[in-house]
C-alpha positions in Angstrom: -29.0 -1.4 5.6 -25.8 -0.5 7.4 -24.0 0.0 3.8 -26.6 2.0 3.0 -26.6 4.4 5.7 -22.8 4.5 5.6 -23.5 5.5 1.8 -25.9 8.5 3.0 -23.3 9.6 5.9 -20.6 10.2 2.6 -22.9 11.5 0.5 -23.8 14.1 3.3 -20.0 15.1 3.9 -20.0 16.1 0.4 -19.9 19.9 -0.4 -22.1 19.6 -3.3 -21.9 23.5 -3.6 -18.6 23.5 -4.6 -19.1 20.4 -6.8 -22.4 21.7 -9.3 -21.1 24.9 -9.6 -17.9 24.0 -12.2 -19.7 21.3 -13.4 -23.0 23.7 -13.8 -21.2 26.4 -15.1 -19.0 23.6 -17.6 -22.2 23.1 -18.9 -23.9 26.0 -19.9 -20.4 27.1 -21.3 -20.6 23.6 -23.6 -24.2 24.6 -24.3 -23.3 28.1 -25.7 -20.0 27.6 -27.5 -21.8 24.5 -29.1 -24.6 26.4 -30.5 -22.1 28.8 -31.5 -20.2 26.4 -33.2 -23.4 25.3 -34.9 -24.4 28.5 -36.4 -21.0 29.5 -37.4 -20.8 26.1 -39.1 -23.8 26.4 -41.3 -23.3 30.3 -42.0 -19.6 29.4 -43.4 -20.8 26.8 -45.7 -24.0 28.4 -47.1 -21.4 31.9 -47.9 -19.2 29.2 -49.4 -21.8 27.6 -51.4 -23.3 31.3 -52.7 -19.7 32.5 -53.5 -16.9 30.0 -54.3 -19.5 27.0 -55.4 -22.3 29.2 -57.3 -21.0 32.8 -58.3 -17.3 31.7 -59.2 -18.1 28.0 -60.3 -15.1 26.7 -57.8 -16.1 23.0 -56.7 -13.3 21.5 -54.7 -13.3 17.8 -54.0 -15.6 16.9 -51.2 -14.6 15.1 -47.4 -16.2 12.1 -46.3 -16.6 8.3 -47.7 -19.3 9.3 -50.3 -16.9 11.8 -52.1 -14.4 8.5 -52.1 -16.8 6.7 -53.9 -18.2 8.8 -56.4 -14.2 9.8 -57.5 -14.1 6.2 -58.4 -10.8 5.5 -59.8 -10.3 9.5 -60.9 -6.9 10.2 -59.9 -6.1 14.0 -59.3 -2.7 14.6 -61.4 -3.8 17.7 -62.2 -3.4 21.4 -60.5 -7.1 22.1 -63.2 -10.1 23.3 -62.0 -13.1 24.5 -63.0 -14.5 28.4 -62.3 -15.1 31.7 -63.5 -12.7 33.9 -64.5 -13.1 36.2 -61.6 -12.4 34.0 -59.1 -9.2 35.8 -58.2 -11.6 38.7 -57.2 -14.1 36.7 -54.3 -11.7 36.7 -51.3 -11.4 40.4 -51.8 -14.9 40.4 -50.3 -14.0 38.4 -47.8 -11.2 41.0 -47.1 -12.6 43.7 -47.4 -15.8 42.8 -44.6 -13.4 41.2 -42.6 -11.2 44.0 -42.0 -13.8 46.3 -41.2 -15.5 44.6 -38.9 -11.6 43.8 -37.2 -10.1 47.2 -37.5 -13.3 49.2 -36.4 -14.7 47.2 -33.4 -12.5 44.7 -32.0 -9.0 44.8 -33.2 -7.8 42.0 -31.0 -10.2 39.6 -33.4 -7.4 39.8 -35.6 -5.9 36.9 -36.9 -6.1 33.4 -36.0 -7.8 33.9 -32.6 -5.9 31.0 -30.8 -3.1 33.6 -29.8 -5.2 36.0 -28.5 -7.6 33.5 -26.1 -3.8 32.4 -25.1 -3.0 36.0 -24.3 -5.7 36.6 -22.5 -5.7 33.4 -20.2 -2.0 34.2 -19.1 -1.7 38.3 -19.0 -5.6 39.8 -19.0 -7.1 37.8 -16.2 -9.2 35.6 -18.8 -11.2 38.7 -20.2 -12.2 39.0 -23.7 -14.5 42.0 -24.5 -17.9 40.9 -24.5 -18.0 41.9 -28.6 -15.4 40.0 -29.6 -17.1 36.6 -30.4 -19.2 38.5 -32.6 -17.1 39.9 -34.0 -14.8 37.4 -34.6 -17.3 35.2 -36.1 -18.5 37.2 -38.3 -15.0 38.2 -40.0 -14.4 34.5 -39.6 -17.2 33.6 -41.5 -16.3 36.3 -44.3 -12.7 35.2 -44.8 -13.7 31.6 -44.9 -16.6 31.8 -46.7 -15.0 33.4 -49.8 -12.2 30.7 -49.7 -9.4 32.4 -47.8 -7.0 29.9 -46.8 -7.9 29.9 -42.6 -10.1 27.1 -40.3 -12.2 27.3 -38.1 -10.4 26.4 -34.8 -9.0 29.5 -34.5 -12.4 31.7 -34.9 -14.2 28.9 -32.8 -11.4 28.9 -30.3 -11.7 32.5 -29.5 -15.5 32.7 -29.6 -16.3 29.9 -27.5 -13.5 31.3 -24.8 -15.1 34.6 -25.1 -18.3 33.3 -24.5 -17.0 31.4 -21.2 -15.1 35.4 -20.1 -18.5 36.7 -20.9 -20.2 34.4 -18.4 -17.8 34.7 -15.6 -17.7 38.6 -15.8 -21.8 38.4 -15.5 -21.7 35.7 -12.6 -19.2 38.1 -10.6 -16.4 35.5 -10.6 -12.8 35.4 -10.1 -10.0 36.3 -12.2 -9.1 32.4 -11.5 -12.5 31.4 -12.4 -12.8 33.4 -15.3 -9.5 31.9 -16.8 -11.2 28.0 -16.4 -14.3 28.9 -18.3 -11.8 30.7 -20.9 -10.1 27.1 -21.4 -13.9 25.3 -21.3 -15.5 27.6 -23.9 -12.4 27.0 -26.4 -12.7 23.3 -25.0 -16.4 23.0 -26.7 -15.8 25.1 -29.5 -13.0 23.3 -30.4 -14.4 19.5 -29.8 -17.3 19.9 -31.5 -16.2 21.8 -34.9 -13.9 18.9 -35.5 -16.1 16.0 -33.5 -13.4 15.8 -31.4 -14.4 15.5 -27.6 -11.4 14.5 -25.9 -9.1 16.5 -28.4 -10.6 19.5 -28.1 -10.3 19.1 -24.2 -6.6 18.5 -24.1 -6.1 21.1 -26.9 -7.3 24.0 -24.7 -5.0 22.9 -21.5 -2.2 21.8 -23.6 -1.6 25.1 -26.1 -1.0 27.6 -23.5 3.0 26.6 -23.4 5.7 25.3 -25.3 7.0 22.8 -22.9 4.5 19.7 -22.9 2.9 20.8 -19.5 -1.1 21.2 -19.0 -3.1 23.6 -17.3 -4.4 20.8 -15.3 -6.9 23.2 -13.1 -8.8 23.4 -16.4 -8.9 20.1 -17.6 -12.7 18.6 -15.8 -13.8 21.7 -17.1 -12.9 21.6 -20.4 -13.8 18.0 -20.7 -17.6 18.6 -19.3 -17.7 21.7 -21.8 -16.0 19.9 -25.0 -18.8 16.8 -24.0 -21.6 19.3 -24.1 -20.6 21.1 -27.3 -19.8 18.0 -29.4 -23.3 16.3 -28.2 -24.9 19.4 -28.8 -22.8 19.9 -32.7 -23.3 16.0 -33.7 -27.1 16.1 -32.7 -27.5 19.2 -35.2 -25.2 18.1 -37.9 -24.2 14.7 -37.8 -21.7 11.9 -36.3 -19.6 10.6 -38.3 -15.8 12.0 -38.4 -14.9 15.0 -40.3 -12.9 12.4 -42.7 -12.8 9.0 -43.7 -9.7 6.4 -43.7 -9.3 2.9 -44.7 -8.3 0.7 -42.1 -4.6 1.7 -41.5 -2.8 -0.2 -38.7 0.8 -0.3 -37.6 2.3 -4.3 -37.7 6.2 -3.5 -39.0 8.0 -2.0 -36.1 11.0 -1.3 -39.1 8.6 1.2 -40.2 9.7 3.6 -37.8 12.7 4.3 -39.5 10.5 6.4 -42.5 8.0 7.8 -39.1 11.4 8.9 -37.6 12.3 11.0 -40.9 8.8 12.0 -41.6 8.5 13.8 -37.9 12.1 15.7 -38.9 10.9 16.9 -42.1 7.6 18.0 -40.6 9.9 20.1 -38.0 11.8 20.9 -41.2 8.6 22.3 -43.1 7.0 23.6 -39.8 10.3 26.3 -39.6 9.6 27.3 -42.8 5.8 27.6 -41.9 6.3 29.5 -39.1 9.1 32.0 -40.8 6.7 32.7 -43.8 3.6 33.2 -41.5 5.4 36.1 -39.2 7.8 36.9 -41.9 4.7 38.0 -43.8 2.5 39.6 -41.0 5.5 41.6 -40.4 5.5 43.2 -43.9 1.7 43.4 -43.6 2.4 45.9 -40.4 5.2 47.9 -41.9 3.6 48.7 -45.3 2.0 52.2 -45.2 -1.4 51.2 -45.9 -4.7 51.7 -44.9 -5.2 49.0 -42.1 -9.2 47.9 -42.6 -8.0 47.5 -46.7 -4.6 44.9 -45.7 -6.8 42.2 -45.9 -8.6 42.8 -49.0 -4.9 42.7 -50.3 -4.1 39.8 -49.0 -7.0 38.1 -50.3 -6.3 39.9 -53.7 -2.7 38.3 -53.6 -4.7 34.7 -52.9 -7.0 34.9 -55.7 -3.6 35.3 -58.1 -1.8 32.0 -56.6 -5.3 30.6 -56.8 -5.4 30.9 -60.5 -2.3 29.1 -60.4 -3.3 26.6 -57.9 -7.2 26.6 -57.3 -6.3 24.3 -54.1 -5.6 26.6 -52.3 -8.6 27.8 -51.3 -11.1 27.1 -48.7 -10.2 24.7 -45.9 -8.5 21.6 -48.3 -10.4 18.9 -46.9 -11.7 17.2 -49.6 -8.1 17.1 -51.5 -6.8 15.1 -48.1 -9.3 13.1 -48.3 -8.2 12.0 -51.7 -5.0 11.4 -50.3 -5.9 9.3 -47.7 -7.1 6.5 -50.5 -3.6 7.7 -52.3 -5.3 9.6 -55.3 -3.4 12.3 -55.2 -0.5 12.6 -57.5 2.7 13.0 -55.5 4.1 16.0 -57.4 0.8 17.7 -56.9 0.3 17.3 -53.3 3.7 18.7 -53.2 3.0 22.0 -54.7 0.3 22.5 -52.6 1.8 21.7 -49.8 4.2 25.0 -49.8 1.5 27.0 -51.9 -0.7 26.5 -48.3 2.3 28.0 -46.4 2.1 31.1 -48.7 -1.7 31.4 -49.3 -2.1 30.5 -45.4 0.4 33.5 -44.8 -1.5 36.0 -47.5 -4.7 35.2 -45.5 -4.4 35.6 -42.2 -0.9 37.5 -41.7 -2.4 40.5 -44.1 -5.1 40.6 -41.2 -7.7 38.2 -42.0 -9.8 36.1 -39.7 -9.6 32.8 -39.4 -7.6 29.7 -37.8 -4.6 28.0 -38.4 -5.4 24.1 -37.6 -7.4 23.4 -41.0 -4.4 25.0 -43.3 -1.7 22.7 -41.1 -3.7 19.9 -41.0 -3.6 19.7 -45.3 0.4 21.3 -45.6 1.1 18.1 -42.7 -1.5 16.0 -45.0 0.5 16.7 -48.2 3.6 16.5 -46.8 3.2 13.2 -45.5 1.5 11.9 -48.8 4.7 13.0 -50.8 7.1 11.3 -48.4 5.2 7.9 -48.1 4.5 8.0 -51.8 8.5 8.7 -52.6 9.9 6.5 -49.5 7.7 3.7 -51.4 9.6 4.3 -54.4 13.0 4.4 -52.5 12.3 1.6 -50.1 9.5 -0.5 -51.1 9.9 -3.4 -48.8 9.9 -1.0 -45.6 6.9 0.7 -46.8 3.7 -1.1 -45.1 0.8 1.5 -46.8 2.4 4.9 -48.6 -1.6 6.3 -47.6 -0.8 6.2 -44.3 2.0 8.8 -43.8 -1.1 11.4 -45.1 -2.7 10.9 -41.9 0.4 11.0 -39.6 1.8 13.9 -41.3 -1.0 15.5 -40.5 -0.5 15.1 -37.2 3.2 15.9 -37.1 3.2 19.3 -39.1 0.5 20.6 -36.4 2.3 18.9 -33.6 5.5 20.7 -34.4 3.7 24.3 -34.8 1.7 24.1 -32.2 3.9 22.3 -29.5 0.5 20.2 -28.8 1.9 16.6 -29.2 -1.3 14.9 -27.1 -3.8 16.9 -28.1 -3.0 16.7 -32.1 -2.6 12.8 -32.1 -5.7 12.1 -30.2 -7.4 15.2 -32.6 -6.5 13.4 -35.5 -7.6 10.1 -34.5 -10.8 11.0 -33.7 -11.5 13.1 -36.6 -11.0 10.4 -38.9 -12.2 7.7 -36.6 -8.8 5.7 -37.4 -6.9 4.8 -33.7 -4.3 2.2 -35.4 -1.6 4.3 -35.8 -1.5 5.3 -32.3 2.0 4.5 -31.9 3.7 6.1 -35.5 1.9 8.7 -34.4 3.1 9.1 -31.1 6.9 8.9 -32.6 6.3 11.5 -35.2 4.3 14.3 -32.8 7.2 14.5 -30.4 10.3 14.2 -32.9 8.4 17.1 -35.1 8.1 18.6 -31.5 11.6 18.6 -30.2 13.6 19.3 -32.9 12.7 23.1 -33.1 11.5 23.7 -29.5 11.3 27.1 -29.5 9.2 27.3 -33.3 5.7 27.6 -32.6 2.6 29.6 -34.8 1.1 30.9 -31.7 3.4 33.7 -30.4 1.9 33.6 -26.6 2.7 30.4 -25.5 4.6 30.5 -22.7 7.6 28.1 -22.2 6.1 26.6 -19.2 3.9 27.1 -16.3 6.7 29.0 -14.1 7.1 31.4 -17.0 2.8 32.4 -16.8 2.5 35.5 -15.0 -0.9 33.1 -13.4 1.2 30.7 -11.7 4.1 33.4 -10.5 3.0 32.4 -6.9 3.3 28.6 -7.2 6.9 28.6 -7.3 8.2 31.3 -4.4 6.1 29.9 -1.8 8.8 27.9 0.3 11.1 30.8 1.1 8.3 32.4 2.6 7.5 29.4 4.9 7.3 30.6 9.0 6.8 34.4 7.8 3.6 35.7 9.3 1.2 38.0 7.7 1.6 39.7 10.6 5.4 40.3 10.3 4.2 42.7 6.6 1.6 45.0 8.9 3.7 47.9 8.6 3.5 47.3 5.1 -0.3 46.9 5.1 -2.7 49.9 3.5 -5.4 51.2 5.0 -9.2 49.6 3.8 -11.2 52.0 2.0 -14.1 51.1 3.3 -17.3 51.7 1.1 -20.7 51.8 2.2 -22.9 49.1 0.8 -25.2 51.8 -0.2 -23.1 54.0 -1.1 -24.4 54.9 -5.3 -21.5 54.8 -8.5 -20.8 58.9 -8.3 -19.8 58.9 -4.8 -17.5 55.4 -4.7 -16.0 57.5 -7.3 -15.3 60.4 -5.3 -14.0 58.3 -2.7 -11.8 55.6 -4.5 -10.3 58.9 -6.5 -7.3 59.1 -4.0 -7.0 55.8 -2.7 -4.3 53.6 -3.0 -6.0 50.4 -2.5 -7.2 48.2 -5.8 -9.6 46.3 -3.7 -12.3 47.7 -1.9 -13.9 46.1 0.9 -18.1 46.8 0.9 -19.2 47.3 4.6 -23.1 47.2 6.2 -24.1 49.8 9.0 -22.3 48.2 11.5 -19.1 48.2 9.2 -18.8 44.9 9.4 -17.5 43.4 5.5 -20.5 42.1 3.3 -18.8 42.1 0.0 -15.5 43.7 -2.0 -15.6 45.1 -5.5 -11.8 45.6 -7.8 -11.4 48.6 -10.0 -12.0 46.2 -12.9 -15.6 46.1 -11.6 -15.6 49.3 -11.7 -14.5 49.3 -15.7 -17.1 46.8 -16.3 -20.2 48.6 -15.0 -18.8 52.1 -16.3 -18.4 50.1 -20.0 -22.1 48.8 -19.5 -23.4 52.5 -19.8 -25.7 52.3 -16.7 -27.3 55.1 -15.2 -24.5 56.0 -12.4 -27.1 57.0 -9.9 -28.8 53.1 -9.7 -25.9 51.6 -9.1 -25.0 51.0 -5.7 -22.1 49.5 -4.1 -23.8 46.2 -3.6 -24.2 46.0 -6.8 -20.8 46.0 -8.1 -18.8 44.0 -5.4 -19.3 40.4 -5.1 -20.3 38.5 -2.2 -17.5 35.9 -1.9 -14.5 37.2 0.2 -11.2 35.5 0.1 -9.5 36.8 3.5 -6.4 36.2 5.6 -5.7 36.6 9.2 -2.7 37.9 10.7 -1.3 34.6 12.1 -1.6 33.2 8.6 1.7 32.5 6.9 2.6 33.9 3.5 2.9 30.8 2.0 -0.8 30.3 1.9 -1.9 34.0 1.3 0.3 33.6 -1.9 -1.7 30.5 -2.6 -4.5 32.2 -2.5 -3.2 35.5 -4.3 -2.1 33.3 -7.2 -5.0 30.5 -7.2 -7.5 33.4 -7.1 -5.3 35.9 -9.7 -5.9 38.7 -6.7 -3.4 41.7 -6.7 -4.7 42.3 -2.8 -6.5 40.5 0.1 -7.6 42.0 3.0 -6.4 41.0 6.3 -9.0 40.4 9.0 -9.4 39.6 12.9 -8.9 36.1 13.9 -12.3 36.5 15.7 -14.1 38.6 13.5 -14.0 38.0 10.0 -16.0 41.1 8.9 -13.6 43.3 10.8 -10.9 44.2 8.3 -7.5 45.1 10.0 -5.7 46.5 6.8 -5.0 45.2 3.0 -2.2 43.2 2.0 -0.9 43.9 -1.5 0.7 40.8 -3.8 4.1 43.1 -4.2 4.5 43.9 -0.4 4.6 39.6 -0.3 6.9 39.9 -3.4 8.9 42.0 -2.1 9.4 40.2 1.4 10.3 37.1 -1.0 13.3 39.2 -2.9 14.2 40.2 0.8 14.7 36.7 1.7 16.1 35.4 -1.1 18.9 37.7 -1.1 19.7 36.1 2.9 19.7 33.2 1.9 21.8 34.2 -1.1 24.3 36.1 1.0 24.3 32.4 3.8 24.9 30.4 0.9 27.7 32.3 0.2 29.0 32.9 3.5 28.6 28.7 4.2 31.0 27.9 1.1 
């Protein structure tokens, strides 16, 4: 009994306010993305099917243990394939509805989506127009559909964190909180396309910088969401992995001589990935060109390497899947591997939608199939299982692009449902990592979490330690204080002049109730609303973050950079609805560059 009752009394000193709502809120992002990911699953594959499989006759090798099986003892030594003569015309449809949709209502849905969710996490506050995961998908769909050489993590990616923006713009929430649901919706769009739960989570927190450092405020989040989604994905569509291995395991530590090599060549290869990819796009720009008709080019340029190497196409799966059982001849996974960079480039640089994961995965998958099969030749009594360097180069090509070393090993385990090579793969993600630090596909990584405009704050607050809100009063702006009341035309009229950002929402008493940003202010205006119905109450949101005057700057830039505020205001110590004046994040800057320099000039004077 007494256990009990001590049980209760814990139970009772829990805030459980502040422990549904992330979880809550993971949720219903995990619920959304998934059925996202769901739909744009089976609308890819039935415009695959109508196009590439039934108009043009194209019928690549198939992923999964049944397409092993009915190859039998086929071996692929052959770049021949069967389709229509016009084949080289179907991902000019995909071009051409792609970049329309793009280049007429969201530009930013350009490309492989991954750099823009990125972009928008570290310099946009987490917001993603509310039209962009439409958008996206349905250019994504297009482009993939009619065998343009993209994946879908990219298109997923960037739906499923537009989806978590769209939510936290509706709820009201912070810049902060928008930015966590941003990393949970491409958490559960990511772990259930590939049915890969944990992957997916440490993908979203691990891509936003070079260095191998996590957005660790993200992480439960992005777990819950990534749970949700795959659950939600493998209910609808299945549960076994996206491919099937044999049974590789690891047992001759002298191996990792050849895993050593293998993660340097990957690096090697990655470069030149990386170089054709923006080497490419950049052309794409500078050509004079209609820009809605650049990806119809680009998919024109496909279909004429695809009548060379009909592999090209689509996402590849099913030709690593051959390799995995090693029937893939070794000169022709080598051809495709480099024809992938190129076709990869044609695809998405010229403007098309669609993600970069799938196209890596097979260039890391052939790549490591022609090095095992020739390191067998070279060194056959080193060479355990020549099959297995197709699923750790896999790993180590993406690893080395994407600067994602944790992420891509566990990803590729759990997509093919093989966990005994944890430790080859371990060696071969990092050395593919390190050797070119600074080459990575997605352009908005930042090098580590000092260098995110989000986390500016979480590195200057010890100079600022003893310094008193207080002491930066003179400094202070004056509230503009709106009436609660007070309808969309006249907040207009009276935020015209003002200096403030923030705007502090006041009763009759003028006591605070609420605050409302200019973004709020874009948001309703963008959602056409009669101006007259909307009142002040209904833009601001309820939940205040405040700071008294005794406070020290060290925790009001906590809270400026925790909360991604630009402004907090400053209140009585025994009235918290009484606002003295509004502290700006550059006034605190600026009393930071003012004590630096003393310290600077002390040091100096000391030696």
């Amino acid at each position: 009994m007494a256990n009990l009752n001590l049980l209760l009394n814990n139970l009772r000193k829990i805030d459980w306010r502040l422990l549904t709502r992330p979880v809550i809120l993971s949720v219903l992002v995990g619920l959304v993305t998934g059925s996202a990911a769901v739909l744009f699953y089976f609308a890819t594959n039935s415009i695959e099917h109508f196009f590439l499989n039934n108009l043009a006759g194209y019928r690549p090798p198939k992923e999964g243990a049944e397409a092993v099986l009915a190859m039998g003892d086929q071996m692929i030594d052959s770049l021949a394939m069967d389709h229509r003569w016009f084949l080289f015309l179907i991902p000019i449809i995909g071009g051409l509805i792609s970049g329309f949709l793009v280049f007429k209502f969201a530009p930013e849905a350009e490309g492989h989506g991954t750099d823009a969710a990125i972009d928008a996490f570290h310099n946009k506050g987490g917001v993603i127009r509310a039209r962009v995961p439409i958008i996206k998908g349905l250019a994504s769909m297009a482009t993939i559909g009619t065998g343009g050489s993209a994946g879908r993590e990219g298109p997923i990616a960037q739906i499923g964190a537009g989806f978590g923006s769209f939510i936290a713009t509706k709820l009201k929430l912070t810049s902060a909180d928008r930015r966590i649901l941003l990393l949970a919706g491409m958490a559960g769009g990511i772990g259930a396309t590939f049915r890969s739960p944990l992957g997916g989570a440490l993908f979203a927190v691990e891509v936003l910088y070079k260095n191998p450092e996590f957005e660790h405020e993200g992480l439960i989040p992005a777990i819950i969401s990534s749970i949700t989604a795959f659950s939600l994905f493998g209910a609808t569509t299945g549960w076994k992995p996206l491919l099937a291995t044999p049974q590789f395991s690891f047992e001759h530590p002298r191996e990792l001589i050849c895993f050593l090599l293998l993660g340097i060549t990957c690096a090697a290869l990655g470069k030149l990935y990386v170089k054709c990819f923006y080497g490419a796009q950049h052309l794409f720009k500078e050509w004079d060109f209609p820009i809605m008709l650049k990806p119809a080019v680009g998919g024109l340029l496909l279909g004429l390497l695809a009548m060379a190497v009909p592999q090209v196409l689509g996402s590849g799966y099913g030709l690593v899947q051959a390799a995995l059982y090693g029937k893939v001849a070794l000169w022709v996974m080598l051809l495709v591997a480099f024809a992938k960079i190129i076709a990869t480039s044609l695809t998405i640089s010229s403007g098309g939608s669609g993600g970069v994961f799938a196209p890596s995965l097979v260039i890391g998958a052939m790549l490591g199939g022609a090095f095992g099969a020739t390191a067998e030749l070279l060194f056959p009594a080193m060479v355990h299982d020549p099959r297995a360097y197709v699923l750790i180069g896999m790993a180590g090509f993406f690893s080395g692009v994407s600067k994602t070393p944790i992420a891509t090993l566990i990803m590729v385990s759990e997509l093919t449902g093989n966990y005994g090579l944890i430790a080859p793969l371990m060696l071969v993600c990092t050395v593919a990592m390190i050797v070119y630090p600074r080459n990575s596909i997605y352009q908005k990584q930042v090098k580590s979490r000092i260098d995110s405009p989000v986390h500016l704050g979480d590195f200057i607050v010890d100079i600022l330690e003893g310094i008193r809100v207080d002491d930066l009063r003179e400094h202070g702006r004056e509230p503009t204080l709106i009436a609660e009341g007070l309808p969309l035309p006249q907040i207009l009229e009276q935020i015209a002049n003002a200096e403030c950002a923030y705007y502090p929402v006041v009763d009759e008493n003028m006591c605070m109730t609420a605050i409302f940003s200019i973004n709020d202010i874009r948001r309703i205006l963008a959602e056409e609303l009669p101006p007259g119905l909307v009142l002040a109450s209904d833009i601001a949101v309820s939940h205040v973050i405040t700071t008294t005057p005794d406070e020290s700057l060290t925790d009001v830039m906590r809270k400026l950079s925790s909360r991604g505020l630009e402004e907090i205001p400053v209140v009585a110590e025994d009235d918290s609805q009484r606002v003295l004046f509004m502290l700006t994040r550059r006034a605190v800057l600026a009393r930071y560059a003012t004590e630096l320099e003393k310290n600077k000039k002390h040091y100096s004077t000391d030696e």
